[in-house]
mmCIF file of the N, C-alpha and C atoms, coordinates in Angstrom:
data_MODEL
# 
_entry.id   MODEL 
# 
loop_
_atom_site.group_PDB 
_atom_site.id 
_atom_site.type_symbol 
_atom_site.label_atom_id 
_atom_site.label_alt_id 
_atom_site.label_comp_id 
_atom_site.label_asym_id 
_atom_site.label_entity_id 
_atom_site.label_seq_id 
_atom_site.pdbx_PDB_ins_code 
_atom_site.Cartn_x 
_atom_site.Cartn_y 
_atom_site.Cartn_z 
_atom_site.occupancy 
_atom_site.B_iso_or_equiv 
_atom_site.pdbx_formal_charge 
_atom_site.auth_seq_id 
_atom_site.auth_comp_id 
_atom_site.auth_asym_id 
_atom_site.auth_atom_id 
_atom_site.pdbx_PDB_model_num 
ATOM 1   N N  . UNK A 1 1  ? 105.948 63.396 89.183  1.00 0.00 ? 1  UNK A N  1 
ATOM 2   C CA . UNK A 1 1  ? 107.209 63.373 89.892  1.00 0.00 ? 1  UNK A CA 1 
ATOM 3   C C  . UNK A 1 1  ? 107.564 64.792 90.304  1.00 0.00 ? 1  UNK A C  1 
ATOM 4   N N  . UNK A 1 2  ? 108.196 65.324 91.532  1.00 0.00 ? 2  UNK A N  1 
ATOM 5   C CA . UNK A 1 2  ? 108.263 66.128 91.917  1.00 0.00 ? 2  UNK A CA 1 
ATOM 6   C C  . UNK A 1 2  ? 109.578 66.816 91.786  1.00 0.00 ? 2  UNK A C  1 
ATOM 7   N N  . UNK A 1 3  ? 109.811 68.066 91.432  1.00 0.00 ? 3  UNK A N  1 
ATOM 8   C CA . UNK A 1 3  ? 111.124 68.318 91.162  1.00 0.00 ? 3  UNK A CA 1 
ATOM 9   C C  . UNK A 1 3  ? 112.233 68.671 92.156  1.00 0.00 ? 3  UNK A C  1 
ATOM 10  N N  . UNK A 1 4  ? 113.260 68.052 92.159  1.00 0.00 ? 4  UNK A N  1 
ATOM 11  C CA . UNK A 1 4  ? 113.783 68.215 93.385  1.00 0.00 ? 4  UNK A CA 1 
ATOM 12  C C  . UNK A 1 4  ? 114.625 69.397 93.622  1.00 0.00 ? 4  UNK A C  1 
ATOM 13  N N  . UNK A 1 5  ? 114.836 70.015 94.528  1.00 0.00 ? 5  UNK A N  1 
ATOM 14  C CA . UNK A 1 5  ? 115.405 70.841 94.697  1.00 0.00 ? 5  UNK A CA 1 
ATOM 15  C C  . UNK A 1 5  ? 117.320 70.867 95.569  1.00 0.00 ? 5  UNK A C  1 
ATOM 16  N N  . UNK A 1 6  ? 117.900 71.268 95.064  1.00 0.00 ? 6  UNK A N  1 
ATOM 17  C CA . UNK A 1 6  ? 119.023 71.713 95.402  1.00 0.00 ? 6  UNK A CA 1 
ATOM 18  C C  . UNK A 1 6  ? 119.722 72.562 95.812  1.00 0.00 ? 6  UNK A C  1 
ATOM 19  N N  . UNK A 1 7  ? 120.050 72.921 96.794  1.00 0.00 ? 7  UNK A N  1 
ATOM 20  C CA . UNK A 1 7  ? 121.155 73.446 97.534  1.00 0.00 ? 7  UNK A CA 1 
ATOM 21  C C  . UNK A 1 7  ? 122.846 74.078 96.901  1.00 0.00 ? 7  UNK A C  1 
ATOM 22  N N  . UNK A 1 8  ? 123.233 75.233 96.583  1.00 0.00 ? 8  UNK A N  1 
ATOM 23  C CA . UNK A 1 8  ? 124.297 75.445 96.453  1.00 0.00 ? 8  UNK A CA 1 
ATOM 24  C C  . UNK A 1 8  ? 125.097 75.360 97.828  1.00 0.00 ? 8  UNK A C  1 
ATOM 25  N N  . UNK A 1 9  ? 126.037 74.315 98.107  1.00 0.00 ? 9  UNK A N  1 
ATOM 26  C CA . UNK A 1 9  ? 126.798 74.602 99.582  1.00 0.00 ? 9  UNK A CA 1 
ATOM 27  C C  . UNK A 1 9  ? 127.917 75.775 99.234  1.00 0.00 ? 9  UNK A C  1 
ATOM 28  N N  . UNK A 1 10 ? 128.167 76.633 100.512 1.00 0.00 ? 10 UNK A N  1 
ATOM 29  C CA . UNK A 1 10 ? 128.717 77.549 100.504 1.00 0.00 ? 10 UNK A CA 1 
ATOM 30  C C  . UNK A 1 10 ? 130.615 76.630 100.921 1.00 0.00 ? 10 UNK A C  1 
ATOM 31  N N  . UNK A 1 11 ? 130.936 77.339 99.980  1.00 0.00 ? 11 UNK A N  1 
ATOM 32  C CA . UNK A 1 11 ? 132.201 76.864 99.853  1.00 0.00 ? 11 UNK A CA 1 
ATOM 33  C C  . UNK A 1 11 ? 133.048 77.533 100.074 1.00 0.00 ? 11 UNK A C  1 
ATOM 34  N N  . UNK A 1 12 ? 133.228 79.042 100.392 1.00 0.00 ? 12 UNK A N  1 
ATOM 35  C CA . UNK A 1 12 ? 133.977 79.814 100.903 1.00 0.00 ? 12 UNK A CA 1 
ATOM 36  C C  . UNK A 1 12 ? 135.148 79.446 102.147 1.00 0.00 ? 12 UNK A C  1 
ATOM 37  N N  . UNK A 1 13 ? 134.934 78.700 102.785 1.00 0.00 ? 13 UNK A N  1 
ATOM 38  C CA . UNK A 1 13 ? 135.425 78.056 103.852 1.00 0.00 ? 13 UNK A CA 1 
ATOM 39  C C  . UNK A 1 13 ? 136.557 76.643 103.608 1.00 0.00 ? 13 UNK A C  1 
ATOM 40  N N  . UNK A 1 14 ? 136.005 76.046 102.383 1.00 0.00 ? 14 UNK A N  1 
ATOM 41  C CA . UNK A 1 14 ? 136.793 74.742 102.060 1.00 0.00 ? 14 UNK A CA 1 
ATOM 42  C C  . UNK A 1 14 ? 138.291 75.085 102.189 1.00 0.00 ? 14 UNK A C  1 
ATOM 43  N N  . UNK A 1 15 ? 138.552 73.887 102.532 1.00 0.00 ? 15 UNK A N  1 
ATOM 44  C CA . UNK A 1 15 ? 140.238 73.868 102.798 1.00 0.00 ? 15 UNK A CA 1 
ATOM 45  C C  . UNK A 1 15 ? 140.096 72.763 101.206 1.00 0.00 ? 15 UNK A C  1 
ATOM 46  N N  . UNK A 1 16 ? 140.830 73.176 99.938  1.00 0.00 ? 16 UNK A N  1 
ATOM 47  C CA . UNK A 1 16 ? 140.984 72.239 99.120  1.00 0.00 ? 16 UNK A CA 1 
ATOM 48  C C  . UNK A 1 16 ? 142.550 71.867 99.091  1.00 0.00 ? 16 UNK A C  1 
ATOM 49  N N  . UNK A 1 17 ? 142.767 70.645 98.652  1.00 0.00 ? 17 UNK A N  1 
ATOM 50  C CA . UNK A 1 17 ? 144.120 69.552 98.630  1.00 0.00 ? 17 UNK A CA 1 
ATOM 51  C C  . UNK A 1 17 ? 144.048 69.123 97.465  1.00 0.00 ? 17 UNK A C  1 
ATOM 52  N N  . UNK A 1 18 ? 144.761 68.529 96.686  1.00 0.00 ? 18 UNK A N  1 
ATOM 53  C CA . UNK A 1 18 ? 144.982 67.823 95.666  1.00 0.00 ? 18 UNK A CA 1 
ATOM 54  C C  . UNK A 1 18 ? 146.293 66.612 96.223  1.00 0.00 ? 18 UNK A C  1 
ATOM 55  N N  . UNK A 1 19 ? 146.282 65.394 95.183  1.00 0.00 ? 19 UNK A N  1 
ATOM 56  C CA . UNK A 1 19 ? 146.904 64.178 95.624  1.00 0.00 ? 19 UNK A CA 1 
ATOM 57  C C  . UNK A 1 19 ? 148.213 64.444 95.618  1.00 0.00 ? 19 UNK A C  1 
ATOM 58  N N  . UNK A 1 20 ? 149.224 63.709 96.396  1.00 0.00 ? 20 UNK A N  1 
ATOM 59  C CA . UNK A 1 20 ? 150.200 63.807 96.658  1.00 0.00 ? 20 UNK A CA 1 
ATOM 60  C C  . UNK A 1 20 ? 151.044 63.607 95.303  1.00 0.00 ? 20 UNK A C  1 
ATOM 61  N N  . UNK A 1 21 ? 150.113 62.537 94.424  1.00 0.00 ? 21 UNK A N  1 
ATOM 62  C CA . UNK A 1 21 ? 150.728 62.482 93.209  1.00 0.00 ? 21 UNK A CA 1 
ATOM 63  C C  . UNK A 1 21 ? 151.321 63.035 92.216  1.00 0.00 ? 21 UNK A C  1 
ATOM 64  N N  . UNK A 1 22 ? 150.820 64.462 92.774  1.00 0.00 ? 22 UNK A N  1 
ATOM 65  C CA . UNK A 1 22 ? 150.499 65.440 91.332  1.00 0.00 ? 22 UNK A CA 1 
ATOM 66  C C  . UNK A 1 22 ? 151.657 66.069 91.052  1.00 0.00 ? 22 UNK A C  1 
ATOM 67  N N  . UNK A 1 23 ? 152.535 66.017 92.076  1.00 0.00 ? 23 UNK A N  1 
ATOM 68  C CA . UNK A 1 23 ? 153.710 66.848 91.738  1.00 0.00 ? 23 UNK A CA 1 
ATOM 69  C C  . UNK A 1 23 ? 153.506 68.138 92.202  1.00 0.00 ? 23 UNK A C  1 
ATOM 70  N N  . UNK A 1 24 ? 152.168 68.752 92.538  1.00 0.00 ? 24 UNK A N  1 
ATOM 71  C CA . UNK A 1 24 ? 152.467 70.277 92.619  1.00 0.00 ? 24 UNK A CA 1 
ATOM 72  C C  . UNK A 1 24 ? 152.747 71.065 91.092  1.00 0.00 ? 24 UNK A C  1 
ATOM 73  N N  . UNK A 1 25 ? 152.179 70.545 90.045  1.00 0.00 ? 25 UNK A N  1 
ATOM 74  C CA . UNK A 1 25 ? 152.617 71.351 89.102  1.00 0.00 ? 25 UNK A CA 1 
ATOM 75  C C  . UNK A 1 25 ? 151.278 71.776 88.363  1.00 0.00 ? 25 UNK A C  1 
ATOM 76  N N  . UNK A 1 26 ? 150.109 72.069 89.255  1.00 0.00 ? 26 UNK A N  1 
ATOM 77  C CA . UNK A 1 26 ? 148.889 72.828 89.189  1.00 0.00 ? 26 UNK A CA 1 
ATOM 78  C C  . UNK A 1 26 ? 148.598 72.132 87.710  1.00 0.00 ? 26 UNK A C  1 
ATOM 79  N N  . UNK A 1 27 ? 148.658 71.107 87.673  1.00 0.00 ? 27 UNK A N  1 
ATOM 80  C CA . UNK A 1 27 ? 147.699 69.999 86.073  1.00 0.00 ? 27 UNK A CA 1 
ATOM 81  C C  . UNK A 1 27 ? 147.056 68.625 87.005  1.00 0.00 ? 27 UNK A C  1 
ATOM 82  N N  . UNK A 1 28 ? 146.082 68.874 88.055  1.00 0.00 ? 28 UNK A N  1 
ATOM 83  C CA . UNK A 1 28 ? 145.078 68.148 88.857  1.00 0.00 ? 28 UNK A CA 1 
ATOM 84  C C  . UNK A 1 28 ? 143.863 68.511 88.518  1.00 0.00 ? 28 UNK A C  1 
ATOM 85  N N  . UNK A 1 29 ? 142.985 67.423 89.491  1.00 0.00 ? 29 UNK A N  1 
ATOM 86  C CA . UNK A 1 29 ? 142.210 68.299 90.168  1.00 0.00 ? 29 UNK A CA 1 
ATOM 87  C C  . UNK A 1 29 ? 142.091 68.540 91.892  1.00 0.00 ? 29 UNK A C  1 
ATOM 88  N N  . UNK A 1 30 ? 141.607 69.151 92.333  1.00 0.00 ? 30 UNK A N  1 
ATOM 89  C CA . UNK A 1 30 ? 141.581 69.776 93.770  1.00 0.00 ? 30 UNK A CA 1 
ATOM 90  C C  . UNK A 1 30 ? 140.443 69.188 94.485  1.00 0.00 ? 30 UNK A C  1 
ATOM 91  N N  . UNK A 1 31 ? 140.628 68.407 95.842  1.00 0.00 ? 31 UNK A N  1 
ATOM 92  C CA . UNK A 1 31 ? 139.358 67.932 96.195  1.00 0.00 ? 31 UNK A CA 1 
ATOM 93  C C  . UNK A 1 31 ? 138.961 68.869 97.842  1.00 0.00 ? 31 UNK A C  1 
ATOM 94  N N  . UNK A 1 32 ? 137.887 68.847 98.607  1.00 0.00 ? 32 UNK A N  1 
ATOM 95  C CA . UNK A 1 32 ? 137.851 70.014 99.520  1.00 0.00 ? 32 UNK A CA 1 
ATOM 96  C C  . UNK A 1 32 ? 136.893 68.537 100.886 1.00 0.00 ? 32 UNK A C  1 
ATOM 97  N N  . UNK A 1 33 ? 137.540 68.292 101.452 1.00 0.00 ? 33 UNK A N  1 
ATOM 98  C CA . UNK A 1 33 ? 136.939 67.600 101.836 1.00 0.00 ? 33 UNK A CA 1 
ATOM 99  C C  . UNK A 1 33 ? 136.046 67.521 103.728 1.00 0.00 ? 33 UNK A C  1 
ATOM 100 N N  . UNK A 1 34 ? 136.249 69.085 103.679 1.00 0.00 ? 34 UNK A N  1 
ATOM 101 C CA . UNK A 1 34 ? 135.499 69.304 104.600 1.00 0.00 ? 34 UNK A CA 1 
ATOM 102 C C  . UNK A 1 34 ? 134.270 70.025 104.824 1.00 0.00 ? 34 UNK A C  1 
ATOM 103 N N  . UNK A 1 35 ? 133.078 69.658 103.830 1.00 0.00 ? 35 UNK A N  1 
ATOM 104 C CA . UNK A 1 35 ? 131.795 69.890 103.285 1.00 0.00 ? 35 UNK A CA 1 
ATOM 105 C C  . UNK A 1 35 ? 130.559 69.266 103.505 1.00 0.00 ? 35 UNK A C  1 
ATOM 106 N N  . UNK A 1 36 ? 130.222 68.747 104.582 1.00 0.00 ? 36 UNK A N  1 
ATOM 107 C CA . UNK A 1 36 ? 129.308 67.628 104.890 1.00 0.00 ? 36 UNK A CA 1 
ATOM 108 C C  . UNK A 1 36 ? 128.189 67.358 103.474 1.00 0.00 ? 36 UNK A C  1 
ATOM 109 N N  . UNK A 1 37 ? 128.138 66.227 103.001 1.00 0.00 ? 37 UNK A N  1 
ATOM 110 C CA . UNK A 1 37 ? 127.318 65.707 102.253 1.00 0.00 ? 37 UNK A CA 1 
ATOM 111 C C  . UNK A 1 37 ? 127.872 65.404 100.733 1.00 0.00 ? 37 UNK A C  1 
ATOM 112 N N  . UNK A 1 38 ? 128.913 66.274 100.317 1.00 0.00 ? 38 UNK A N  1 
ATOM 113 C CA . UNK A 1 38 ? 129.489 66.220 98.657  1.00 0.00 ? 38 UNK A CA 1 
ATOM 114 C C  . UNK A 1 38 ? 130.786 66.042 98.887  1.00 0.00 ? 38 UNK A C  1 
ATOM 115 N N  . UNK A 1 39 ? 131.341 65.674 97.970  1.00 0.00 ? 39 UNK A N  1 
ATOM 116 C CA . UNK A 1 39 ? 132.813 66.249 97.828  1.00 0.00 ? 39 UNK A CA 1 
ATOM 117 C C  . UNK A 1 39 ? 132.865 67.088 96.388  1.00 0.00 ? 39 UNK A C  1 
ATOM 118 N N  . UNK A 1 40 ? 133.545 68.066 97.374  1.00 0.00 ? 40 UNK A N  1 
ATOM 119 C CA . UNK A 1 40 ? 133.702 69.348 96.079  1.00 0.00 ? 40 UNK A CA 1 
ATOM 120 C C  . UNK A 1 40 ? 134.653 68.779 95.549  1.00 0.00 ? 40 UNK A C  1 
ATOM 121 N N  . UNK A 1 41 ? 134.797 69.079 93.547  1.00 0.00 ? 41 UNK A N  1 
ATOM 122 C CA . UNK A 1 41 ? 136.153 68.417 93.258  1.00 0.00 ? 41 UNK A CA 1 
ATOM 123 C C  . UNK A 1 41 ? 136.233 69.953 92.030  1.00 0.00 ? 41 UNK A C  1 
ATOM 124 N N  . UNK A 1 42 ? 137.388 70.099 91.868  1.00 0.00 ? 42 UNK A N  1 
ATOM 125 C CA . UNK A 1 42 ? 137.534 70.958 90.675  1.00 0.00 ? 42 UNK A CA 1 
ATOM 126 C C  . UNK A 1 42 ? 139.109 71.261 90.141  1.00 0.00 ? 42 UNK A C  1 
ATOM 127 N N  . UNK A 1 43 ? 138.919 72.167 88.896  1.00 0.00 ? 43 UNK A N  1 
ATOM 128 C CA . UNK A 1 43 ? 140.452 72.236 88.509  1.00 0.00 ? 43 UNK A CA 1 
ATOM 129 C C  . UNK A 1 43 ? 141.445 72.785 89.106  1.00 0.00 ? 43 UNK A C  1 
ATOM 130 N N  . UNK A 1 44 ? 142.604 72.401 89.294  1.00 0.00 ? 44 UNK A N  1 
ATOM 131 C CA . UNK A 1 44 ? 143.424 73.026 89.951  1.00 0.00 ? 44 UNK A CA 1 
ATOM 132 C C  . UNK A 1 44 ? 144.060 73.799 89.633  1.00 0.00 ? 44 UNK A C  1 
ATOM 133 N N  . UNK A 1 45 ? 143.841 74.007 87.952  1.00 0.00 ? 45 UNK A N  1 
ATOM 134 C CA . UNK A 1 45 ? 144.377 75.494 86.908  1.00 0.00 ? 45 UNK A CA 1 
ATOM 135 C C  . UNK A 1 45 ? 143.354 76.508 87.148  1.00 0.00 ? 45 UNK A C  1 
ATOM 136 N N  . UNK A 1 46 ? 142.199 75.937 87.359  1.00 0.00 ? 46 UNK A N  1 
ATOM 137 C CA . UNK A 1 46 ? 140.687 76.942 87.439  1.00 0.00 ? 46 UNK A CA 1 
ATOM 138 C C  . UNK A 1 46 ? 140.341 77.541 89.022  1.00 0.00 ? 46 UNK A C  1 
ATOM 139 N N  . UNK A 1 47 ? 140.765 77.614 89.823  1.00 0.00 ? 47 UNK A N  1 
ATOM 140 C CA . UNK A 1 47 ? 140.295 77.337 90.897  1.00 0.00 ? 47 UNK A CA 1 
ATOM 141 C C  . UNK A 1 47 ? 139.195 78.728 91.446  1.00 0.00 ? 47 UNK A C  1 
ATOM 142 N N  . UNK A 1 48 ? 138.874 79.343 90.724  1.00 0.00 ? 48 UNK A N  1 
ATOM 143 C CA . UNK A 1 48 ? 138.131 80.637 90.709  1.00 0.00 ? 48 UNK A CA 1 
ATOM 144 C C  . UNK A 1 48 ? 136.691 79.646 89.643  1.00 0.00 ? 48 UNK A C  1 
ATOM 145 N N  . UNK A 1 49 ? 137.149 78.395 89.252  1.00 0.00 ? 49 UNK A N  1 
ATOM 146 C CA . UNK A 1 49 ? 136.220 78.346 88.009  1.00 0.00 ? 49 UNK A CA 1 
ATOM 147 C C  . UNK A 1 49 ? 134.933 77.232 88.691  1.00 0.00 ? 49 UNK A C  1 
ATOM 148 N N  . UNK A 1 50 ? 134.245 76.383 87.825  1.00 0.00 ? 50 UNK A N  1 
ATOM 149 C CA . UNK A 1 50 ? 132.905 75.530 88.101  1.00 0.00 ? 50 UNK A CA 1 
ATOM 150 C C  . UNK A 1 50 ? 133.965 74.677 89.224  1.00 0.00 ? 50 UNK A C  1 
ATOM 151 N N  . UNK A 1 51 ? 132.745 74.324 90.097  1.00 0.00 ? 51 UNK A N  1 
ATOM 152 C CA . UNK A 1 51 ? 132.657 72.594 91.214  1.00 0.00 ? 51 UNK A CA 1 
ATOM 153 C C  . UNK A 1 51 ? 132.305 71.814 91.055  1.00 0.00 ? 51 UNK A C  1 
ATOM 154 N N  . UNK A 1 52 ? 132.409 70.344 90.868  1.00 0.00 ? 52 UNK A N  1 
ATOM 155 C CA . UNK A 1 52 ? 131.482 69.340 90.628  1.00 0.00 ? 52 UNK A CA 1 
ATOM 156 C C  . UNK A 1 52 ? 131.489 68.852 91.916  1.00 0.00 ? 52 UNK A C  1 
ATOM 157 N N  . UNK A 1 53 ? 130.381 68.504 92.203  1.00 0.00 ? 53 UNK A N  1 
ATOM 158 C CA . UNK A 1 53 ? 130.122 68.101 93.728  1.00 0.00 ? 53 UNK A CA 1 
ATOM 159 C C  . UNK A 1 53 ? 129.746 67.008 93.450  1.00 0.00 ? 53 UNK A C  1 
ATOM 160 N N  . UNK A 1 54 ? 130.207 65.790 93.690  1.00 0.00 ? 54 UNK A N  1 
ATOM 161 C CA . UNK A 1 54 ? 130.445 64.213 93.924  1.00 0.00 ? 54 UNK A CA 1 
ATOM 162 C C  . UNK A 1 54 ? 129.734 63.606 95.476  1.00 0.00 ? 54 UNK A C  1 
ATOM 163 N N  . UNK A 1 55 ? 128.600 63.136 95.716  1.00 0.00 ? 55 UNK A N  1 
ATOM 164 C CA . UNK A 1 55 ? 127.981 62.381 96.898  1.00 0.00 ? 55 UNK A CA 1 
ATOM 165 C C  . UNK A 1 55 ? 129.672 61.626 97.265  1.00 0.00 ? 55 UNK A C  1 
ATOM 166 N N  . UNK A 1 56 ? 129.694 61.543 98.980  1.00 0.00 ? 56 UNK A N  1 
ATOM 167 C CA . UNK A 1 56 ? 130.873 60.289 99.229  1.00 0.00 ? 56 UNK A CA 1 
ATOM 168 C C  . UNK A 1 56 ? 130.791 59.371 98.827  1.00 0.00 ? 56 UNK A C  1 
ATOM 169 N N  . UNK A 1 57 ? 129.907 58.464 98.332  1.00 0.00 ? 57 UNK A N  1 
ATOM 170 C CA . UNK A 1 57 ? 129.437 57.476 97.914  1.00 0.00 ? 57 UNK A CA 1 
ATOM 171 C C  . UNK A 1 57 ? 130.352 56.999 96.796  1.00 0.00 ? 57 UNK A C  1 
ATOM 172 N N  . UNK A 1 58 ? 129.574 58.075 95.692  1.00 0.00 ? 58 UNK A N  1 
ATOM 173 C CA . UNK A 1 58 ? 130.409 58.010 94.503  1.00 0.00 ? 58 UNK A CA 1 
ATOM 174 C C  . UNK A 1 58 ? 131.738 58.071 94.396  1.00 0.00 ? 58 UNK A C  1 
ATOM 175 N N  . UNK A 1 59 ? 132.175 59.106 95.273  1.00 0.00 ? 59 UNK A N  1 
ATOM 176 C CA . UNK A 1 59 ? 133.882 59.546 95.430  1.00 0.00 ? 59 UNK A CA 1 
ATOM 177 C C  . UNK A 1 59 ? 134.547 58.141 96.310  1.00 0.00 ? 59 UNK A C  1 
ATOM 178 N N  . UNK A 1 60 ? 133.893 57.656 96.692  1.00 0.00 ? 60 UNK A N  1 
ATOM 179 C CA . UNK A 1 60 ? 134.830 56.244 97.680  1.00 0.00 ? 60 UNK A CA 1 
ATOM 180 C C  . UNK A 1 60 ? 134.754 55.362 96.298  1.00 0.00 ? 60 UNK A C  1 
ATOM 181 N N  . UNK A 1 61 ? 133.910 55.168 95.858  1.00 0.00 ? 61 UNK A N  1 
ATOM 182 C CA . UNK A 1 61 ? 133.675 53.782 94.703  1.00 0.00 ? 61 UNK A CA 1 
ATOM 183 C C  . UNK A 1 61 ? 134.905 54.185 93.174  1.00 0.00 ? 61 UNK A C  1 
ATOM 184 N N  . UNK A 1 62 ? 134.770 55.721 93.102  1.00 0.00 ? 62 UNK A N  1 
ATOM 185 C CA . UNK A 1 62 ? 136.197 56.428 92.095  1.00 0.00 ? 62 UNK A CA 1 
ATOM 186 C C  . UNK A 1 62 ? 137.287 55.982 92.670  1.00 0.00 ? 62 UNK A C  1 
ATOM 187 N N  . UNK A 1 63 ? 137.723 56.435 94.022  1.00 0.00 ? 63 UNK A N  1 
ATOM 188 C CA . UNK A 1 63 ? 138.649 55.945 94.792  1.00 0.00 ? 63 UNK A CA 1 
ATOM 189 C C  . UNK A 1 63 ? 139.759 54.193 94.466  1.00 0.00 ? 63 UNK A C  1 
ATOM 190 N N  . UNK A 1 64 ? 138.353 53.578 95.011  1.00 0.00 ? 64 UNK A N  1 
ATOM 191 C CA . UNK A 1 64 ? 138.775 52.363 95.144  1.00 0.00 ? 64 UNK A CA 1 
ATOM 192 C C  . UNK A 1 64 ? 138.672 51.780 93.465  1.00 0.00 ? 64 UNK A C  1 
ATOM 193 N N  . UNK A 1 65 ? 137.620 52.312 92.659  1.00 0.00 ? 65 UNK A N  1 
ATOM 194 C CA . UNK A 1 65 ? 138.442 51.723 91.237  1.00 0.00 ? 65 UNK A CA 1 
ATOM 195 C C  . UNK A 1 65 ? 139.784 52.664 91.061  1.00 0.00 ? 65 UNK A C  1 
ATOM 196 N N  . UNK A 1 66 ? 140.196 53.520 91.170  1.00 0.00 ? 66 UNK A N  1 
ATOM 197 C CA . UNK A 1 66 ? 141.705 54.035 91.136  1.00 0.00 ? 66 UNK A CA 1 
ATOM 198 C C  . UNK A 1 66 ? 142.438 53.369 91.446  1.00 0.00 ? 66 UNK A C  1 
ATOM 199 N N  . UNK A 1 67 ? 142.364 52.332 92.950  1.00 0.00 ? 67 UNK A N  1 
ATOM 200 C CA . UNK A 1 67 ? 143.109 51.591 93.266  1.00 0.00 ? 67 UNK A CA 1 
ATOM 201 C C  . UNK A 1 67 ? 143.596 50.424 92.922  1.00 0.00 ? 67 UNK A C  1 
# 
């Protein structure tokens, strides 16, 4: 099996949002959703800190069980 290789996307550019829900009281997380291929998601206390990058796939199917 061949090992696959990965891509860090450059994220410098993301416009990140968090849900309307949150109140604004920076205890989210932050999603960036103009990244072709992932959705960047991360803390919204951390925001200097790690990304977890989520396929759309996955992030629509989180979504709609949220709903």
């Amino acid at each position: 099996m061949k090992n696959a290789r990965h891509s860090t996307p450059d994220l410098s550019g993301a416009t990140w949002r968090s849900s309307t829900h949150s109140g604004g009281n920076n205890e989210c997380v932050e999603v960036a959703d103009d990244i072709p291929g992932i959705v960047p998601v991360r803390d919204s206390k951390r925001p200097a800190g790690p990304v977890l990058g989520i396929s759309p796939d996955a992030w629509g199917a989180f979504l709609d069980h949220l709903r």
